[in-house]
C-alpha positions as a printed NumPy array, in Angstrom:
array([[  0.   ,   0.   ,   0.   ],
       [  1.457,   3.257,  -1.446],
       [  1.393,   6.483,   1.189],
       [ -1.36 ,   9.39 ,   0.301],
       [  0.84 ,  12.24 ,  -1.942],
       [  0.039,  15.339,  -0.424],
       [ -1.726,  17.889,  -2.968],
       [  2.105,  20.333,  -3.079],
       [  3.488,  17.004,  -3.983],
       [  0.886,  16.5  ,  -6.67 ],
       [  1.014,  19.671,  -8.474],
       [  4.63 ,  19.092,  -9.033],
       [  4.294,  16.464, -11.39 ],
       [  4.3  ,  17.083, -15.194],
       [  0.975,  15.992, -15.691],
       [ -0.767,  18.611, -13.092],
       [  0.301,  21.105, -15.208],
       [ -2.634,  23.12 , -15.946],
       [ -5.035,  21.734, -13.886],
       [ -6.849,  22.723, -10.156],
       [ -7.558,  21.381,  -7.188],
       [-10.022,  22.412,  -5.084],
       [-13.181,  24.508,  -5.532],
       [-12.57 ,  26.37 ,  -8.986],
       [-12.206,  29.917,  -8.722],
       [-13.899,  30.348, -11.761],
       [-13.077,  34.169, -11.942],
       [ -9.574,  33.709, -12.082],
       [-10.186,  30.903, -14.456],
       [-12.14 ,  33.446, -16.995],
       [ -9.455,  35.936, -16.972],
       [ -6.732,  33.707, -17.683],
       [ -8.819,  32.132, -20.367],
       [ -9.5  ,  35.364, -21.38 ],
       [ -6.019,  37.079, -21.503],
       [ -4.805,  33.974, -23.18 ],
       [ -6.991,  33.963, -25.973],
       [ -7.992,  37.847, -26.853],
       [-10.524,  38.258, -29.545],
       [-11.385,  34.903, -29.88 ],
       [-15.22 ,  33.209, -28.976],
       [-14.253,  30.435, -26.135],
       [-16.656,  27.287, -25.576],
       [-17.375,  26.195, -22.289],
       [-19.179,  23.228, -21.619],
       [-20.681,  20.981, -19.184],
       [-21.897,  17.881, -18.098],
       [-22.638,  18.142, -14.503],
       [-24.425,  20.174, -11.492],
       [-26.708,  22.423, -12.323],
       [-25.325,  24.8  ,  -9.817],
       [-22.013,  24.643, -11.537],
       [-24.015,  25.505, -14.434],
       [-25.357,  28.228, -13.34 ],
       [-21.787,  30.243, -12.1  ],
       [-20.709,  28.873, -15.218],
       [-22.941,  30.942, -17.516],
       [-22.69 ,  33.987, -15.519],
       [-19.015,  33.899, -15.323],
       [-19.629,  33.744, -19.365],
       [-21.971,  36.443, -19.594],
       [-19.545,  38.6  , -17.12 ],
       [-16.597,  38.067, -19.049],
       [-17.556,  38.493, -22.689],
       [-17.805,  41.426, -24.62 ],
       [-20.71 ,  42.672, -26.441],
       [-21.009,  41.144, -29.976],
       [-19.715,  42.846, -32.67 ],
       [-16.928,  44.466, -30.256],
       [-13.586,  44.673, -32.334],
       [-11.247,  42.574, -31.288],
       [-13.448,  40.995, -28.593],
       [-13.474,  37.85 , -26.264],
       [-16.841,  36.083, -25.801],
       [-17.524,  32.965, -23.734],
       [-20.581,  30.66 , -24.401],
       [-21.53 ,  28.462, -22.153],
       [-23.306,  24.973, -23.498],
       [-25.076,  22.505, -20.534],
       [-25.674,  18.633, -21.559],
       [-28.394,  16.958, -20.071],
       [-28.911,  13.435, -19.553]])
């Protein structure tokens, strides 16, 4: 039986690169989506909670310009239900 890693010990490995632990700060997760990819129109989907759902599309709306903007960033968020 392998020890428990410890979550500092998992983020260190090459493969956590990118990804988060924890509850999702999904305003910091916008704006480095956003700054990352200026001017382009970003998917976001789920499959899941409908309360996740429902930060999710108003972190969208929040952090989208108007359409039509030059040179502007919109999210749109897609829900799958089962």
């Amino acid at each position: 039986r392998e020890p428990k890693m410890m979550i500092t010990e998992v983020k260190k490995l090459p493969c956590a690169a990118g990804q988060f632990f924890g509850r999702p700060n999904w305003g910091r997760i916008f704006k480095q989506n956003r700054d990352k990819h200026k001017g382009q129109h970003i998917g976001v989907f789920l499959c899941g909670s409908p309360i996740i759902g429902e930060a999710l599309s108003r972190e969208s709306i929040k952090n989208s310009d108007l359409v039509g903007t030059p040179g502007g960033t919109r999210f749109s968020f897609f829900k799958e239900n089962f």
